[in-house]
DOLOBA-285831 format. One record per residue (C-alpha): residue in three letters; chain; x, y, z. Coordinates in nm, 4 decimals, padded with zeros to 6 digits. Last residue first. Layout:
BEGIN
@type: ALA | mol: A | px: X | py: Y | pz: Z
...
REM end
This chain:
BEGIN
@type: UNK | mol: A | px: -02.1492 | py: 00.9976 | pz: -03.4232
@type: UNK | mol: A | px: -01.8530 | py: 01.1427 | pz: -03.1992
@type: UNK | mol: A | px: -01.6679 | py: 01.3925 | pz: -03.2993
@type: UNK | mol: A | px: -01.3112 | py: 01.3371 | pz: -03.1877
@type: UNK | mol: A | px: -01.1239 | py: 01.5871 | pz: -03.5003
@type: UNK | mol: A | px: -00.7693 | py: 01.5421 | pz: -03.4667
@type: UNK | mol: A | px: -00.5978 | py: 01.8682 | pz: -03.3772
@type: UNK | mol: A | px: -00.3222 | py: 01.7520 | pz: -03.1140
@type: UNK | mol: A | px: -00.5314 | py: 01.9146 | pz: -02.8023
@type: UNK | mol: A | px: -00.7042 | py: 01.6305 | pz: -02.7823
@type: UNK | mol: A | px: -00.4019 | py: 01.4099 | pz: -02.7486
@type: UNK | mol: A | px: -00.2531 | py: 01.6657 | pz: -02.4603
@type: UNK | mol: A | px: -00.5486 | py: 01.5905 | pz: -02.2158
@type: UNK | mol: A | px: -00.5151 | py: 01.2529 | pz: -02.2665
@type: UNK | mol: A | px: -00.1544 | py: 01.2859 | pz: -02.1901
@type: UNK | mol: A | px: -00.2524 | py: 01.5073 | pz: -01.8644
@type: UNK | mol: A | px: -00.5253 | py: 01.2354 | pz: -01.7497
@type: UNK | mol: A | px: -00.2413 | py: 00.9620 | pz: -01.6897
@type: UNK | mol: A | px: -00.3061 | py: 00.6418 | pz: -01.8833
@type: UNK | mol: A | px: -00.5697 | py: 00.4374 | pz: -02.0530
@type: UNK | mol: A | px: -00.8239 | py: 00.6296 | pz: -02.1590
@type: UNK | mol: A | px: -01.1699 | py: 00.5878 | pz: -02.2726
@type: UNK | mol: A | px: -01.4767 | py: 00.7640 | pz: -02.4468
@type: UNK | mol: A | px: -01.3315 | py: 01.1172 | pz: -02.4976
@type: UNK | mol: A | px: -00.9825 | py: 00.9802 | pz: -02.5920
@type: UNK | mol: A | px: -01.1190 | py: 00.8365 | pz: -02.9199
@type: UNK | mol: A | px: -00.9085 | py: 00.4823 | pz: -02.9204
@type: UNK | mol: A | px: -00.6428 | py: 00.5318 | pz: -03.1579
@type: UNK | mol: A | px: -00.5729 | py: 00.2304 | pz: -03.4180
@type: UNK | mol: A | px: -00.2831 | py: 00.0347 | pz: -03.5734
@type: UNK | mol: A | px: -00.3820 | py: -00.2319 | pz: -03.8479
@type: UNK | mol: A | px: -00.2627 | py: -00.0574 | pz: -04.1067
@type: UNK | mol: A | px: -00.1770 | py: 00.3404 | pz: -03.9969
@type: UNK | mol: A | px: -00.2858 | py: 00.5960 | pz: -03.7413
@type: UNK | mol: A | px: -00.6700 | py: 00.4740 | pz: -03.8323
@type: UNK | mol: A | px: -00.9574 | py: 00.6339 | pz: -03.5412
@type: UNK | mol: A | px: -01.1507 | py: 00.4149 | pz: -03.3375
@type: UNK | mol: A | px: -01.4563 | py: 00.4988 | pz: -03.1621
@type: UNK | mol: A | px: -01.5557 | py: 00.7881 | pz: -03.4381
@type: UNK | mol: A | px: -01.8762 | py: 00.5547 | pz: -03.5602
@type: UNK | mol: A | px: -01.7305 | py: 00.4685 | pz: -03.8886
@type: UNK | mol: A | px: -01.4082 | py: 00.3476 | pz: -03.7213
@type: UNK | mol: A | px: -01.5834 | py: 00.1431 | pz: -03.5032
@type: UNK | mol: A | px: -01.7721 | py: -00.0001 | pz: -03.7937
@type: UNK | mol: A | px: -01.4902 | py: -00.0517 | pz: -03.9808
@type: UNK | mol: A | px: -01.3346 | py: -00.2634 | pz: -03.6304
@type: UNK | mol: A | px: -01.6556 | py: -00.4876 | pz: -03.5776
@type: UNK | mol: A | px: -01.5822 | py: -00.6037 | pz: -03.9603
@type: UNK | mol: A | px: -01.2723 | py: -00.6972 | pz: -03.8987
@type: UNK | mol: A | px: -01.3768 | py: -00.8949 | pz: -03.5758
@type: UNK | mol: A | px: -01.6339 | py: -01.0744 | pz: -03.7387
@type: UNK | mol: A | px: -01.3774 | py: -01.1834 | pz: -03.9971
@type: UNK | mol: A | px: -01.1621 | py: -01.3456 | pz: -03.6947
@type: UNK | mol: A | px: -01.4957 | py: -01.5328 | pz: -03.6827
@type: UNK | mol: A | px: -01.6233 | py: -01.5240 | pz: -03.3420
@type: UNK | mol: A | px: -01.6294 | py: -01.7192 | pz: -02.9852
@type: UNK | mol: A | px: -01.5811 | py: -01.4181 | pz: -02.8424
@type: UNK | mol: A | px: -01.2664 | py: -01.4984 | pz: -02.6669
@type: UNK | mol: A | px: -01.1183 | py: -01.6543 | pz: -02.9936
@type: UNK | mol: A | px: -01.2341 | py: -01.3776 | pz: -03.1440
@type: UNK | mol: A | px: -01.0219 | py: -01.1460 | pz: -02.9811
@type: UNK | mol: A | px: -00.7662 | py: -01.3577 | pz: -02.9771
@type: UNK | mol: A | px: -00.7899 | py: -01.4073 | pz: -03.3520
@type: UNK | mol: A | px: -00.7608 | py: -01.0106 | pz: -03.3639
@type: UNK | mol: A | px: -00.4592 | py: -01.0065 | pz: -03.1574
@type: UNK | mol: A | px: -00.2878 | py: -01.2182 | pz: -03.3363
@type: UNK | mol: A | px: -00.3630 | py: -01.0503 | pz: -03.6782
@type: UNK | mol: A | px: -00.2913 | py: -00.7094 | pz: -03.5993
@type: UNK | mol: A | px: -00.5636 | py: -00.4632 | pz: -03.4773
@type: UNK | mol: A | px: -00.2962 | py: -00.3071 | pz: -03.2523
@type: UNK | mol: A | px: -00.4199 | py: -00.0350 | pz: -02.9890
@type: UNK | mol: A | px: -00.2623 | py: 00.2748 | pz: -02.9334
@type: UNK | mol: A | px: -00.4318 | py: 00.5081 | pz: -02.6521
@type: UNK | mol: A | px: -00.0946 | py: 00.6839 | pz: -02.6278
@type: UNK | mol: A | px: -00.0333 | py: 00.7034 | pz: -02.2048
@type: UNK | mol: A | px: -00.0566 | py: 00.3365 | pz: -02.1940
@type: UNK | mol: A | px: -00.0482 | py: 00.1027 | pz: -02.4679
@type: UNK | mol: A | px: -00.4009 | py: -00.0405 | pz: -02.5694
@type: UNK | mol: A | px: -00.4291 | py: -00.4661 | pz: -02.6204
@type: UNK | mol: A | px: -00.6247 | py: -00.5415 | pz: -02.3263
@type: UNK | mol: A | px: -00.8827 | py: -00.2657 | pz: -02.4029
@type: UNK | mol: A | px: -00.9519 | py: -00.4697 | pz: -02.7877
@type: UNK | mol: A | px: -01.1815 | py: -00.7018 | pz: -02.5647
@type: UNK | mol: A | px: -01.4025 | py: -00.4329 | pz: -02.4472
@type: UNK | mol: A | px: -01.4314 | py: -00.3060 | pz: -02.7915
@type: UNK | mol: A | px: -01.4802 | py: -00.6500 | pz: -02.9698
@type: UNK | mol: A | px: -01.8160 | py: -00.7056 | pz: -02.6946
@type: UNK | mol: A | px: -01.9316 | py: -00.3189 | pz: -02.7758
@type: UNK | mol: A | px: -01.9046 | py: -00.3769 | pz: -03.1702
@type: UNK | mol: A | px: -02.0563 | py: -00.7566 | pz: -03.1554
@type: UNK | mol: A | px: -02.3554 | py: -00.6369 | pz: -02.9166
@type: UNK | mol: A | px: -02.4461 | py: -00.3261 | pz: -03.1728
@type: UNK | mol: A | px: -02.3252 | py: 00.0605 | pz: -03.0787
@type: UNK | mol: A | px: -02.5676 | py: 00.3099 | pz: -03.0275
@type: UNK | mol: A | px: -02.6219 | py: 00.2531 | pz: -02.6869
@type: UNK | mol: A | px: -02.2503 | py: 00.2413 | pz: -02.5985
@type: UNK | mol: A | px: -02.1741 | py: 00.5778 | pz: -02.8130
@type: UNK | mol: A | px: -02.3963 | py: 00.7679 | pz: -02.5297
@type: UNK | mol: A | px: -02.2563 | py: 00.5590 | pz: -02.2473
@type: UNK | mol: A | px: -01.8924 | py: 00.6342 | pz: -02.3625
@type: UNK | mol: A | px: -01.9404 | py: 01.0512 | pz: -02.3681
@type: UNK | mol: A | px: -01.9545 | py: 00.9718 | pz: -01.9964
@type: UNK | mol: A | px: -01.5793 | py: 00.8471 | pz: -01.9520
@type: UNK | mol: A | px: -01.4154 | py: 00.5764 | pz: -01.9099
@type: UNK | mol: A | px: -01.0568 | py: 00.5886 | pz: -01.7745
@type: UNK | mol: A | px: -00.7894 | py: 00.3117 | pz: -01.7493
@type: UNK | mol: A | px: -00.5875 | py: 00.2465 | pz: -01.4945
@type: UNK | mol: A | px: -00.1882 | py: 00.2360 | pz: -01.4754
@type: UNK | mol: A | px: -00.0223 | py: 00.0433 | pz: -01.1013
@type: UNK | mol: A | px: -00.0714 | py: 00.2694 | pz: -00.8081
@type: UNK | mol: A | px: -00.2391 | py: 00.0697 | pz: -00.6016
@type: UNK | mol: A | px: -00.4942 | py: 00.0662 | pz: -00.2873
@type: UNK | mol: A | px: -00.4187 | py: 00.4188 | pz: -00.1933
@type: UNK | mol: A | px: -00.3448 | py: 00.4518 | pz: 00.1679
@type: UNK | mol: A | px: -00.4657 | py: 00.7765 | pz: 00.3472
@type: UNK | mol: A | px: -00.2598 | py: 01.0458 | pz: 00.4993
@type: UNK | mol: A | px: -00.3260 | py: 01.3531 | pz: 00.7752
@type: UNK | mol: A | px: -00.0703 | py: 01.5076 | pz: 00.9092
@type: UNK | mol: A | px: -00.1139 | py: 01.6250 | pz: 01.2384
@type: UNK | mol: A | px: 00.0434 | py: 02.0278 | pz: 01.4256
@type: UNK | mol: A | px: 00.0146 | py: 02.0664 | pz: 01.7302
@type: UNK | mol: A | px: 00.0731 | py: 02.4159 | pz: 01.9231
@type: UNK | mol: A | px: 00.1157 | py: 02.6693 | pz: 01.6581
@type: UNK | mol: A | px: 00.1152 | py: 03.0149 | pz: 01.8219
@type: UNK | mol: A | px: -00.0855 | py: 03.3072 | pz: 01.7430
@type: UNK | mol: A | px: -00.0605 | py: 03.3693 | pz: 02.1253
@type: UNK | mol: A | px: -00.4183 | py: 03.4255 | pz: 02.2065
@type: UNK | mol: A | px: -00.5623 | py: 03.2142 | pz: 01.9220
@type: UNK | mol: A | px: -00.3797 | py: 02.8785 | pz: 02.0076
@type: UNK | mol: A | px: -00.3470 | py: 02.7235 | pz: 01.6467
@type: UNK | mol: A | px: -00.3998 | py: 02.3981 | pz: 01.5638
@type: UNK | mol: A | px: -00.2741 | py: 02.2414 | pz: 01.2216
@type: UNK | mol: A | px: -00.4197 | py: 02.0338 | pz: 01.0149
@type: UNK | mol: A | px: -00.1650 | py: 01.9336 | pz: 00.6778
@type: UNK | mol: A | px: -00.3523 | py: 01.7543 | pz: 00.4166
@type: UNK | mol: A | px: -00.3397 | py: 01.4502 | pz: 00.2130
@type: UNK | mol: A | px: -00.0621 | py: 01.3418 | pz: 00.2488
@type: UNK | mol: A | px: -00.0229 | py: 00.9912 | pz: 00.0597
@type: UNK | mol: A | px: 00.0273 | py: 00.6631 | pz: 00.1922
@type: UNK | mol: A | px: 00.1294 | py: 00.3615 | pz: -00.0654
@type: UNK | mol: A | px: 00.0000 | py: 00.0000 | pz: 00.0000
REM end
């Protein structure tokens, strides 16, 4: 377990202005291994989005890099995916265009995809805050 400060409480005796105990107070954070972020723009694409998109999606999570988003659509990694699913590897394919159609996933190059940053993250909230500022387009459809 880690302990962090939280805050410093301090006591003050009011006649002499002096500081006569002074605490810090800490609490234990549970880990502080990477975690990833979903936000509320994901429950609006989530109810537009068919069983085989949302079930591919969840499984394409294990495959993102932290701090970039990144996920590989390669061939191993699709097959596990629908090895998982219990799917065609073509299902999987197809589950992808439709992401990309839908603003989910966004195309860096073949078989290499974004995640749109507004519906999940996976890293610290200051990278995700730099991709959006890096002029792609996130619109969400």
């Amino acid at each position: 377990m880690h302990r962090k400060v939280v805050y410093r409480q301090k006591t003050v005796d009011y006649d002499t202005g002096e500081v006569t105990e002074s605490v810090s107070v800490t609490r234990e954070n549970g880990t502080t291994s990477p975690y990833c972020s979903l936000f509320i723009d994901a429950a609006f694409v989530f109810k537009n989005m068919g069983a085989m998109e949302k079930d591919v999606f969840f499984q394409m999570v294990k495959y993102v890099e932290w701090n970039t988003n990144v996920v590989f659509a390669n061939e191993h990694n699709r097959n596990a995916i629908a090895f998982e699913l219990n799917i065609k590897p073509e299902s999987v394919r197809i589950a992808v265009a439709n992401m990309k159609k839908m603003n989910i996933l966004r195309r860096m190059r073949n078989t290499v995809y974004w995640i749109n940053p507004n519906i999940l993250f996976y890293g610290s909230l200051s990278k995700r805050d730099e991709m959006l500022r890096n002029g792609i387009d996130w619109g969400l459809k």
